[in-house]
C-alpha positions in Angstrom: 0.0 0.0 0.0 1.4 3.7 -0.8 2.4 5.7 1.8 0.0 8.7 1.9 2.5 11.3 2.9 4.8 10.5 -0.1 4.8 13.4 -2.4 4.6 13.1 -6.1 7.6 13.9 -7.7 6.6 17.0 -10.2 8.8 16.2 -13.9 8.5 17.5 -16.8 7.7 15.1 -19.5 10.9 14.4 -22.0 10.5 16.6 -25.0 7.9 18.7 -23.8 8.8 22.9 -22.3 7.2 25.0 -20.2 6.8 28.9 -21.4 7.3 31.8 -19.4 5.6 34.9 -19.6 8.4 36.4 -21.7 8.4 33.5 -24.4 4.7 34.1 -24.2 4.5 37.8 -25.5 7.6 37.4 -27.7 5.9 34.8 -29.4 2.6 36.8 -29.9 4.4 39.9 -31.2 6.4 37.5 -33.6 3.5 35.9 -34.7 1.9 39.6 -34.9 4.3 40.9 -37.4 4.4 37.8 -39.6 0.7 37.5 -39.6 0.8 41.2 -41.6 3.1 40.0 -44.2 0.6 36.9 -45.1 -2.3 39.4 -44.7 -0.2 42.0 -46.8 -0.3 39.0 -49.8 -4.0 38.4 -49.3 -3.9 35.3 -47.1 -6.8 34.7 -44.9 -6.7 32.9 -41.2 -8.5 29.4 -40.7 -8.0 26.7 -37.9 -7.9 23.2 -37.7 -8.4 20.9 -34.8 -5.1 19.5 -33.1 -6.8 15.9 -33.5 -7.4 14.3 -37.0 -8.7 10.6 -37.6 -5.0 8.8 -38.2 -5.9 7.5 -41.6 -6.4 11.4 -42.8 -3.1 11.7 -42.0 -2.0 9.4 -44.4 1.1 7.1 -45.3 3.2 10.5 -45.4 4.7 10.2 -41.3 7.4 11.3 -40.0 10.3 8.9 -38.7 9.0 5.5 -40.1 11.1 4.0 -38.1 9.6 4.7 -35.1 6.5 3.2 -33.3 3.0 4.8 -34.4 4.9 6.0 -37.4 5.9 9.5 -35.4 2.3 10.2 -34.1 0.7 9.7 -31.0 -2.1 7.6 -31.9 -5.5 6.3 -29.1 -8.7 4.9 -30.0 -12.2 6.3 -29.1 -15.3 5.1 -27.4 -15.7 3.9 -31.5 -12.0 2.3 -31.7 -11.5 4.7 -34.8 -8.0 5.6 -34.6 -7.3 9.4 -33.6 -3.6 10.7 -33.8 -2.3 14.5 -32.2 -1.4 16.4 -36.1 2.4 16.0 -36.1 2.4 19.3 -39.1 -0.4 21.4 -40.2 -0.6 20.6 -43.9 -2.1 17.3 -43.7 -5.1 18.5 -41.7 -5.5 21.6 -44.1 -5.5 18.7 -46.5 -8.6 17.2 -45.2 -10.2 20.2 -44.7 -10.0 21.5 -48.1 -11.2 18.2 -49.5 -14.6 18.6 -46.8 -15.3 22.0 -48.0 -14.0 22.0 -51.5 -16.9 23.0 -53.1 -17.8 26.1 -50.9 -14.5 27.1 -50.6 -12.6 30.0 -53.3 -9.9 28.4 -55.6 -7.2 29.3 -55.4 -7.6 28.7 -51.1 -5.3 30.6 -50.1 -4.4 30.8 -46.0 -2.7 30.8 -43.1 -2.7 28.9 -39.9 -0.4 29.1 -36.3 -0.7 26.3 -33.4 0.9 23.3 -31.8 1.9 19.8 -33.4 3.6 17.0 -32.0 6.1 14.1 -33.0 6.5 10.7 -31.4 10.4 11.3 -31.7 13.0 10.7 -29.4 13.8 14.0 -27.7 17.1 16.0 -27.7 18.7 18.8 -27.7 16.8 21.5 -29.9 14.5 18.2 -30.2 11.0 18.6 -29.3 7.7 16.4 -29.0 5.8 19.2 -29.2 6.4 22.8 -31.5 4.4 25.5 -32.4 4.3 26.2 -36.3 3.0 28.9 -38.5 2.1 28.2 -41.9 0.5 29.9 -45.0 -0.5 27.8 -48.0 -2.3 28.4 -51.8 -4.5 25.5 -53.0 -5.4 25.2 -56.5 -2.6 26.9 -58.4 -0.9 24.6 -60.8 1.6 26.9 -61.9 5.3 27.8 -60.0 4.3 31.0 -59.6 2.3 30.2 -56.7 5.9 28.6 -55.5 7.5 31.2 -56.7 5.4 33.9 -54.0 5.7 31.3 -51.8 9.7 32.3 -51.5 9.0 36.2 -52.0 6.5 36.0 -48.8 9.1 33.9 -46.9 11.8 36.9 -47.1 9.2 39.3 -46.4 8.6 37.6 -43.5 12.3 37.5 -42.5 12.9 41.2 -43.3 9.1 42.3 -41.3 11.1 40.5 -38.3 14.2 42.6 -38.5 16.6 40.5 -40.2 18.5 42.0 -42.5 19.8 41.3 -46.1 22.8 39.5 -45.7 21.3 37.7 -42.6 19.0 35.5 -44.4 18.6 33.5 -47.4 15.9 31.7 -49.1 17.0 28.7 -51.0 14.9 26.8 -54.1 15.4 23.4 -55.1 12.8 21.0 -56.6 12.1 17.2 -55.8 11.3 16.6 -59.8 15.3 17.1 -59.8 15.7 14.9 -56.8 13.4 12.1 -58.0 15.6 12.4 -61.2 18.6 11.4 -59.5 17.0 9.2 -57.3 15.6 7.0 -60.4 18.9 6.9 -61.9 20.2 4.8 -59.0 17.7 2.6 -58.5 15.4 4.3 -55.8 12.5 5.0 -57.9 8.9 3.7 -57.5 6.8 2.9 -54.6 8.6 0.5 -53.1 11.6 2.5 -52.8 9.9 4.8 -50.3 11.5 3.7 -47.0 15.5 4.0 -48.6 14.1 7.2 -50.9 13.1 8.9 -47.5 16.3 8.3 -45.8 18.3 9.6 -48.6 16.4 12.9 -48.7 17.0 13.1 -45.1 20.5 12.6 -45.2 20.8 15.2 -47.9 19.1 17.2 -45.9 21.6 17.1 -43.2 24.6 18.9 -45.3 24.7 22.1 -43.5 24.7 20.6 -40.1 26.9 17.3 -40.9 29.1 18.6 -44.7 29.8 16.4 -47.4 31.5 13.7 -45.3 28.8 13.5 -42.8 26.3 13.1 -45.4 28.4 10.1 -47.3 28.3 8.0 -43.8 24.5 8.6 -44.2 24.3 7.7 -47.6 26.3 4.5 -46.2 25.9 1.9 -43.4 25.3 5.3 -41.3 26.6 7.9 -38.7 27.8 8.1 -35.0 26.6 11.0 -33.5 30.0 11.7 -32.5 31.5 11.8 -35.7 33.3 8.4 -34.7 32.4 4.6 -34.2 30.8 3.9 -30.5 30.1 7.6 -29.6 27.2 8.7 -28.9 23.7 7.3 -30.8 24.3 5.8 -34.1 22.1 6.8 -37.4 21.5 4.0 -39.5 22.0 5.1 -43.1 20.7 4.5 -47.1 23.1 1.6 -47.1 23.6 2.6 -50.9 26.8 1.4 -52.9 30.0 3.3 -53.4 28.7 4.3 -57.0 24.9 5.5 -55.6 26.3 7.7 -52.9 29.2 9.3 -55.0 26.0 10.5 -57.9 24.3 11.8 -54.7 26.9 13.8 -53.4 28.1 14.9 -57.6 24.6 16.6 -57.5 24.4 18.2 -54.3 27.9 19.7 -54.4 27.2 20.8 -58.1 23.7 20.9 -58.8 24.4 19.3 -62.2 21.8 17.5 -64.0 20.6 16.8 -67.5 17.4 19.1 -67.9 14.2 17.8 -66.9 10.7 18.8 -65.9 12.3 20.2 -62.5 15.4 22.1 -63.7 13.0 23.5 -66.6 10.6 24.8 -62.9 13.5 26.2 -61.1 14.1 28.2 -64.3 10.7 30.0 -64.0 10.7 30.1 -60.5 14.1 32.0 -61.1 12.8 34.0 -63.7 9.4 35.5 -61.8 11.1 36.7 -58.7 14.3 38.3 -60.4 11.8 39.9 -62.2 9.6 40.7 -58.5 13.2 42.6 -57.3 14.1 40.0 -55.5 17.6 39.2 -56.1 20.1 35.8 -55.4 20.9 37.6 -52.1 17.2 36.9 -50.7 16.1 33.9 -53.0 18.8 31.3 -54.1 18.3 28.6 -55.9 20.4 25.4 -54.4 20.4 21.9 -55.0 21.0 20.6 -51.3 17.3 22.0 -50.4 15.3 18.4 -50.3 13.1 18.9 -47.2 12.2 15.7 -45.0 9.0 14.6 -45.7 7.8 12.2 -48.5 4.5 14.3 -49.8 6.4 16.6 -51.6 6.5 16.6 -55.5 7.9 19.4 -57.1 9.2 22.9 -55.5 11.0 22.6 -52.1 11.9 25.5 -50.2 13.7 26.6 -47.0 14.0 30.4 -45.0 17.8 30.0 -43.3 19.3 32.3 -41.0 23.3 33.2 -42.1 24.1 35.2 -39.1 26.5 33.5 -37.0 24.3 34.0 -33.6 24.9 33.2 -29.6 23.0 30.6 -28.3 21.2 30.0 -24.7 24.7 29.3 -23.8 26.3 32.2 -25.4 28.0 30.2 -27.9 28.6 31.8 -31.4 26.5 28.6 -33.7 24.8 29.4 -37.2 21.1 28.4 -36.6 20.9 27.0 -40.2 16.7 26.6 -41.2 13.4 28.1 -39.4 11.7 27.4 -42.0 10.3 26.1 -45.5 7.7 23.9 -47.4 7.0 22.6 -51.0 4.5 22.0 -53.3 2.3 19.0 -52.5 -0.4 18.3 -55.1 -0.9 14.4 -54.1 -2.0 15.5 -50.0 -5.8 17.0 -51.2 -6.1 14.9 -54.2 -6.3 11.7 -51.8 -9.5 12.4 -50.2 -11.3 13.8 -53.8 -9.9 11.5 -56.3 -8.8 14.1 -58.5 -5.7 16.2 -59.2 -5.7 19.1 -56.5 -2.4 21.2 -56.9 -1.0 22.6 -53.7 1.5 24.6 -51.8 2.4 26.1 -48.8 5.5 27.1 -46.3 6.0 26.4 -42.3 7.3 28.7 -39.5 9.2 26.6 -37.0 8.0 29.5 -34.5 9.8 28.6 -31.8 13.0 28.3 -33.1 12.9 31.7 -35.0 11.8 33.2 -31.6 14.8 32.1 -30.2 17.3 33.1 -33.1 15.2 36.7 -33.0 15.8 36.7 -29.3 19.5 36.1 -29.2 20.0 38.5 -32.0 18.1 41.1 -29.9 15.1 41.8 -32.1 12.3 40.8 -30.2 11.8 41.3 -26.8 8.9 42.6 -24.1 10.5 45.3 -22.4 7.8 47.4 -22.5 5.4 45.2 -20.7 5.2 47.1 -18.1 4.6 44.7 -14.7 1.0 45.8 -12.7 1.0 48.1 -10.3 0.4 46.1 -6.7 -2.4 48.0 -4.2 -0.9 46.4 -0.8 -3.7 45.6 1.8 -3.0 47.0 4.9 -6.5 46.4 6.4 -8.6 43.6 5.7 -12.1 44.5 6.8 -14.7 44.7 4.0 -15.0 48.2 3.8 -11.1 48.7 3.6 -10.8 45.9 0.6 -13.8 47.7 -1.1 -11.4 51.3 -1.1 -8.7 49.1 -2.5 -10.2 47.6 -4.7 -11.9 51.0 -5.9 -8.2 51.7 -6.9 -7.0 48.8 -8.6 -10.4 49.6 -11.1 -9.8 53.0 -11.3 -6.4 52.4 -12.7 -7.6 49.7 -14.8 -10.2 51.8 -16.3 -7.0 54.6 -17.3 -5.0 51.5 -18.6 -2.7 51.3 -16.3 -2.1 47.0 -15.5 -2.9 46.8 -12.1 -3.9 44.5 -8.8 -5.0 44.2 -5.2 -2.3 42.1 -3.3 -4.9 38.5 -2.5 -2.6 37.0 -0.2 -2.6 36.6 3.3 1.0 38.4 4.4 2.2 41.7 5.8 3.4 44.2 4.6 7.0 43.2 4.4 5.8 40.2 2.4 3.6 41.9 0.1 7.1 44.6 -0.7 9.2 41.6 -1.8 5.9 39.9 -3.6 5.9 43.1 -5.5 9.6 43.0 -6.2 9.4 39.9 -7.6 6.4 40.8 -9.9 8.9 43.7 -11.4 6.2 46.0 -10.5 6.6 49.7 -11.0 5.3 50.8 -7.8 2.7 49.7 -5.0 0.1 52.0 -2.9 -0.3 52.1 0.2 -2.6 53.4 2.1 -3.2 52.6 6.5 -5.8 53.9 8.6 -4.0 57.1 8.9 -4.0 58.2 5.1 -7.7 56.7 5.3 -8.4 59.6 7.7 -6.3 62.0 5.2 -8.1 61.5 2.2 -4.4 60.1 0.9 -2.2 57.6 -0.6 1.7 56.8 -0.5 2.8 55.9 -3.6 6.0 53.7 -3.6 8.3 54.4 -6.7 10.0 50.8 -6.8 12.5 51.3 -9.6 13.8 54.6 -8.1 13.8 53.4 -5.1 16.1 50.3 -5.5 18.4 53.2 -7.6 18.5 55.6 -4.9 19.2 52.9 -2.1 22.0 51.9 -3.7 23.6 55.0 -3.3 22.4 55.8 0.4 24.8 53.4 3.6 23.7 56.0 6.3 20.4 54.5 8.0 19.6 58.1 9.3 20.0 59.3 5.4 17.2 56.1 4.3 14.9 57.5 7.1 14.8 61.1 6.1 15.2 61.1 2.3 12.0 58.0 2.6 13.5 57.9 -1.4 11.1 57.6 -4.5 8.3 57.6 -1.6 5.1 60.3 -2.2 1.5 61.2 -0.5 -0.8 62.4 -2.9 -4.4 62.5 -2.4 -6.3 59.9 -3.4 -8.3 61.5 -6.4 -4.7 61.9 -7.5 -3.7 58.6 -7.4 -3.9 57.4 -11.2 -2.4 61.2 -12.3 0.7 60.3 -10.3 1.3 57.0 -11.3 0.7 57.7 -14.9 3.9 60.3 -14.2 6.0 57.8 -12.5 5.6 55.0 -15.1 6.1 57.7 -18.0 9.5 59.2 -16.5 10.3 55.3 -15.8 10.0 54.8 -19.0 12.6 57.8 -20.2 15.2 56.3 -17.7 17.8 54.0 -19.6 17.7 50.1 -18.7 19.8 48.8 -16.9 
């Protein structure tokens, strides 16, 4: 039998995150500005549930290998399978093909919110991501692709990065299957070893040309040699295979087919758009990792060399990219449906933005904390009169609910970063006033005051007002806070 006074050990599941308050708002404003570039392009907003029916979902899974094929899959009360979305395409899929009729073609939208792998967790690793994606359906021709890559750098530019910083880089999988056909990997049931080729591919800028071979191989040690760290088992393609792979991503050449003859027009319409090699490059290591894609691929990559959680200098390489997908729709209507779209790995460009100091929420300015000095009713009713008639002048603001003194509620306040607190006893009760506690100039001034005698005379950054003056004075402290430097 448990013992009843055994705590439960709180943990964090593996390859899960909690957010903070700060990742929250960051987010939102990030999300904010890309949200007016897809508006800016005529993009509307729809939503799709975070739960599809697994077979909508479809043969095209991330990591195979893996058990559920990289969803998290239950059964209903029905025992039809459900699965958690692992991308936001697929479900657009599906709900496309519900509403086709009703719905404007091209379909062209957008779409933020979580998905979630059933992937072994590591570093930069997660189970669960937030994405942002904006798609066209219905537009056979590359010049749907080809906005596709204008909108991307946009994007990257509405966030602050700056030419130079960023490129966007082109490829198509027509080119890809090409090569792939010509040693042996064509067809259906190719699919597994096709994948894990793309994949390796994929890997070039994290791994190089060597790294990619070992892939291309038997497969790869994490650490670079045999026995260190988790191995990566690879294509297992010949000597011959792997040294055509590696000829045409280090080169890009290929005799011209359907998917050269593509990149060409892709190149073409956004030269033409102003939008030079600098922002959109075309680059035959771009391959992307899923299966469903069959013609354009795309990727948004970050050049600036930028300092990491740990402050170490890394390149973040990819936060985002996409493809054209015309088989995904076309599943559920029996009938050629052209797509495609582009993904925001959110989180990971938060953090990139972060680190390179363009986005931050310094100007959320903490509430201001009414301390409770009294607790009868009618003393909580006057305090509570002045948390709403800050509120009401828009100034964040709240009545201190717990059950401490004063001393308690000062360091609670401290720790909520607010501005400044109120206080008000029986004696400014009687006075018709307030004392209004200036906490930022406070903790400035008391670091420059050792003399106890000095702190008790100079009561710094300390006022009494009266209290129909309480929401003018605090609107003056928080605007000459906001003039000071920070610190």
């Amino acid at each position: 039998m448990a013992d009843k006074n055994e705590k439960m050990k709180a943990r964090l599941a593996r390859g899960f995150g909690d957010r903070s308050a700060d990742d929250i708002r960051a987010t939102e404003r990030m999300i904010e500005k890309i949200k007016a570039v897809y508006d800016l392009y005529g993009f509307e907003p729809v939503e799709q549930p975070l739960i599809e029916y697994t077979d909508a979902l479809g043969k095209f899974l991330p990591d195979l290998d893996r058990p559920n094929e990289g969803v998290f899959s239950f059964q209903d009360d029905d025992e039809q399978w459900l699965s958690l979305r692992y991308d936001l395409t697929a479900p657009l899929a599906r709900y496309v093909a519900e509403n086709f009729e009703r719905l404007p073609k091209p379909f062209r939208s957008y779409r933020a919110g979580w998905v979630f792998r059933n992937e072994k967790p590591g570093p930069g690793r997660f189970r669960q991501f937030m994405q942002f994606d904006a798609d066209t359906v219905g537009t056979p021709g590359v010049a749907a692709d080809a906005e596709m890559t204008m909108m991307m750098a946009d994007v990257m530019e509405a966030l602050g990065i700056k030419r130079g910083d960023y490129v966007i880089r082109v490829n198509n999988r027509k080119v890809l299957d090409g090569v792939l056909e010509a040693i042996g990997l064509g067809g259906d049931d190719n699919a597994g070893r096709r994948l894990t080729v793309l994949r390796a591919i994929d890997k070039l800028d994290k791994f190089g040309p060597e790294g990619v071979k070992l892939l291309l191989g038997k497969g790869r040690w994490d650490g670079g040699v045999e026995g260190e760290g988790d191995f990566t088992k690879g294509a297992e393609l010949d000597d011959a295979a792997i040294a055509k792979v590696l000829a045409y991503v280090e080169t890009g050449e290929i005799e011209d087919n359907q998917g050269v003859l593509e990149l060409r027009e892709i190149e073409a319409l956004v030269r033409a758009a102003g939008y030079g090699e600098d922002r959109i490059k075309i680059d035959p290591s771009v391959v992307r990792g899923l299966e469903y894609y069959t013609g354009p691929v795309y990727e948004a990559e970050l050049l600036a060399e930028i300092p990491n959680e740990d402050g170490k200098i890394v390149r973040f390489g990819s936060v985002g990219g996409g493809g054209r997908y015309d088989g995904l729709v076309s599943r559920f209507r029996g009938e050629p449906v052209p797509a495609t779209g582009f993904s925001i790995g959110v989180s990971r460009l938060m953090t990139a933005l972060k680190n390179l100091g363009k986005l931050d929420t310094a100007d959320v300015v903490a509430p201001v904390v009414v301390l409770v000095m009294d607790r009868d009713t009618e003393s909580l009713g006057r305090y509570q009169k002045m948390v709403g008639d800050l509120r009401r002048d828009g100034i964040r603001a709240e009545m201190y609910l717990g059950g401490a003194g004063m001393k308690a509620q000062m360091k609670y306040a401290d720790r909520r970063g607010s501005p400044c607190v109120v206080i008000q006893g029986g004696d400014e009760r009687a006075s018709g006033e307030v004392q209004i506690k200036d906490l930022i100039e406070g903790a400035r001034l008391s670091a420059q005051i050792t003399d106890n005698e000095a702190w008790r005379e100079g009561r710094p950054a300390q006022v009494s007002v009266p209290e129909a003056d309480l929401v003018a004075t605090i609107h003056c402290i928080l605007a000459a806070q906001a003039q000071e430097p920070q610190a």
